[in-house]
N, C-alpha and C positions, 0 to 999 in steps of 0.2 A: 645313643646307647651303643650304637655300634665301633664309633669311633673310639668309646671310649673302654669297649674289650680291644680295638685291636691292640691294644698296648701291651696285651697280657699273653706269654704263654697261654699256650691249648687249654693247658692241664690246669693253671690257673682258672682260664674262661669257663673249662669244666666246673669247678668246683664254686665258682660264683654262681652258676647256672643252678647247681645242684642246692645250693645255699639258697639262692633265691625260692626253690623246690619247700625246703623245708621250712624255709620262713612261712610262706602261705599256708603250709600244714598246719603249722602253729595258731595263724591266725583263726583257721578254720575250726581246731580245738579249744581257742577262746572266746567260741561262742556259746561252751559251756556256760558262760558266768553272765550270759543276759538269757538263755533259753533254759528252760528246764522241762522240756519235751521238743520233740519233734515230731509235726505231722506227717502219719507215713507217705500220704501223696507227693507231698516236698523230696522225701528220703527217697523215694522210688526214680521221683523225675533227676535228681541229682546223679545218683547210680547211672542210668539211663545216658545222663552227662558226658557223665565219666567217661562210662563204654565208648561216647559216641567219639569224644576227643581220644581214645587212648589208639581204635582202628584209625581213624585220620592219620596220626600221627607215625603211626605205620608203617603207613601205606605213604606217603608223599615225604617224609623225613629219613625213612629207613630204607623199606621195600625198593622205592625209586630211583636213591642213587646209588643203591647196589647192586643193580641192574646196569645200570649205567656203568660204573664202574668196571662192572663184568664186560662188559659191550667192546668199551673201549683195551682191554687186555688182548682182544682179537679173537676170543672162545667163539665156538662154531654155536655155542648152545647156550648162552650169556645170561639165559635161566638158572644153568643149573648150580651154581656157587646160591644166590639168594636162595633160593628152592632147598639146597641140602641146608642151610644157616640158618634158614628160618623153623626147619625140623627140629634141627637139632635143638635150636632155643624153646621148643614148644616142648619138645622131650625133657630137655633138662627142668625146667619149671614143673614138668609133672612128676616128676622125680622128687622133685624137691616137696613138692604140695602132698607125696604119699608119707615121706620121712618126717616135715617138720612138723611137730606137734604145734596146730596151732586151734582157733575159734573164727569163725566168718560173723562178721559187724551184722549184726539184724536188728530190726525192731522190737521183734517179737520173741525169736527162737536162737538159740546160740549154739551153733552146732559146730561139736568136736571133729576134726581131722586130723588124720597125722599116728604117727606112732602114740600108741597108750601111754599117757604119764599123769604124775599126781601133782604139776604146775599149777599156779593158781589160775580162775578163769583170765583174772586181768595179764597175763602174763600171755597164755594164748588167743587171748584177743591183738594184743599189740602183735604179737608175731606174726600174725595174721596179715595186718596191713602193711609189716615189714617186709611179709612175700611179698606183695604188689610194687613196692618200692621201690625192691632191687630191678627188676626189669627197667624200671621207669629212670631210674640214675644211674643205671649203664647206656642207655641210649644218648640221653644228655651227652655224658661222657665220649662215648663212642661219633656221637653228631660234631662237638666242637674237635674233637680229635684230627676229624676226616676233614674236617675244613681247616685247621690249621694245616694239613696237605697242600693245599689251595688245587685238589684234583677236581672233575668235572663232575660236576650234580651234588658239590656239600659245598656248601658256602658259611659261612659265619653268619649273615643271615636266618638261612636256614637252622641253624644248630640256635639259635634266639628265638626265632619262633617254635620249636620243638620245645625250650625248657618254658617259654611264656604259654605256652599250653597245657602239659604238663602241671604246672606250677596252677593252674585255673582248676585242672579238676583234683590236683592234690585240697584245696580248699573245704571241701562235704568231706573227705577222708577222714579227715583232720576231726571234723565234729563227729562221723561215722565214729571212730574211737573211743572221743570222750564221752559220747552220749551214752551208750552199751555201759560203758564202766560207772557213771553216774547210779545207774540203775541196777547196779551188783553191790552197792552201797558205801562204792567208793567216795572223797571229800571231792569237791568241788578243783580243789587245788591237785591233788594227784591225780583226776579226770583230764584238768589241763596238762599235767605235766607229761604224762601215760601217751594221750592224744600229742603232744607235738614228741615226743619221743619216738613214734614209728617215723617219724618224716628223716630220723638225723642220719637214717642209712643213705640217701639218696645222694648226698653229697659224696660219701664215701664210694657210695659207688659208678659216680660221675669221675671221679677222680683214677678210679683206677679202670673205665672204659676208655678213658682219655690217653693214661699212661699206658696202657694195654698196646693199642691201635698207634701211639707214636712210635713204638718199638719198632714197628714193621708198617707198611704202607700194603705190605699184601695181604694184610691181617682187615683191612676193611671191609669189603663187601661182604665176609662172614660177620664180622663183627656188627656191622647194618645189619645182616639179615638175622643172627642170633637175636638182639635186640627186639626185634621186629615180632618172633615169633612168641618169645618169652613173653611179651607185652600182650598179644592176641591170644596167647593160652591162658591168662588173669583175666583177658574179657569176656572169651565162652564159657569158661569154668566157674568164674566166680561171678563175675558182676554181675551178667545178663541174669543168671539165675536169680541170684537176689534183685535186682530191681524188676523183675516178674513176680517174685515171689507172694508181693502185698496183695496181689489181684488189681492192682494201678498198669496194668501191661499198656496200654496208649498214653499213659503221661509217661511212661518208660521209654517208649519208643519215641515219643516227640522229644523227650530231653537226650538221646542218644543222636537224631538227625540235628536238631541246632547245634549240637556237642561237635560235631563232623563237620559241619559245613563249617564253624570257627574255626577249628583248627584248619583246615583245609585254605580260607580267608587268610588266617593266619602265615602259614608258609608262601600262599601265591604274592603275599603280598609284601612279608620280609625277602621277598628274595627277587 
């Protein structure tokens, strides 16, 4: 697989990365058409998943070689570029999560955020999982970008195991989407459609973390830590909440450590 991105511009590899992203989304919302419920223990432990690949992913794709990166620039304090990027990403995302009108995927309870508007629920449900998206296909992006660099601590590798993780717990999203709209009395066919619909941002925004970050080489380690942080503020704010929320908190918490330690397997191992 490797051999056969390296053929490809960054910003290409990005966007197969991101592609591959959305694909599994979709897969994951066409499990509307053999389930027509889901048990919340499953939906919990998945959540759980989620959270647990999305900090991995983090912390050893993002967090680590932008530290690195900093390291090697000469800075006396090689904390403090990933430290201010990763703020700024956590800030920007909360920024975003008070303005957009959107709905949090539940089992149970569908609760509004965001600016007051008369959107339909299906409308801020998807937008919902669209926040979560963007975060997750600017890293991508951002990941094959800094390796097409070929600078120290991103490897192409690495930026492969980030979107092959990613792209795992995009999977429960993908049904997270459809299932909720199923149950607002949507058809089976626009549940699928709706559900792989949040996923198609991820490419797009693979693409333009990738072309962002080839502009400039000194645009990385923010662009790592941005990612990083933006991605961590969708897992304390949203996910962890809901996958607690069932009263499932230990199959929550064991599907967030198996979720971590794969991704984490993941990168030690592509790289």
């Amino acid at each position: 697989m490797i051999e056969f991105l390296q053929q490809f511009h960054p910003v290409t590899q990005a966007l197969i990365g991101g592609g591959y992203a959305f694909l599994v989304t979709a897969l994951g919302a066409a499990c509307i058409y053999t389930f027509s419920s889901l048990n919340r223990k499953l939906f919990d432990g998945m959540l759980g998943f989620s959270a647990g690949i999305m900090l991995a992913a983090s912390v050893w794709s993002l967090l680590l070689p932008a530290i690195e990166m900093s390291a090697l620039r000469g800075h006396h304090a090689k904390w403090m570029i990933p430290a201010c990027g990763f703020l700024v990403g956590g800030l920007f995302l909360r920024l975003v999560d008070k303005i957009l009108p959107h709905i949090h995927p539940d089992m149970v309870v569908l609760k509004e955020e965001g600016i007051k508007t008369h959107w339909q629920k299906s409308t801020l449900l998807v937008l919902a999982i669209t926040l979560h998206n963007i975060p997750e296909g600017l890293a991508i992006g951002v990941a094959f970008g800094a390796a097409g660099f070929g600078v120290e601590g991103a490897t192409l590798a690495g930026a492969l195991a980030l979107a092959i993780g990613i792209g795992i717990q995009d999977f429960p999203e993908g049904f997270a989407v459809a299932m909720p709209l199923r149950k607002l009395g949507k058809s089976v066919n626009r549940s699928f459609f709706y559900g792989a619909l949040s996923g198609i941002v991820e490419p797009i925004a693979a693409v333009i973390g990738a072309a962002a970050v080839m502009l400039s080489k000194n645009m990385l380690p923010y662009a790592l830590s941005f990612a990083a942080g933006a991605m961590v503020f969708v897992v304390i704010e949203e996910v962890i909440p809901e996958a607690g929320s069932g009263g499932n908190e230990d199959i929550a918490t064991t599907g967030a450590m198996i979720g971590f330690a794969l991704m984490m397997v993941l990168d030690v191992a592509f790289s």
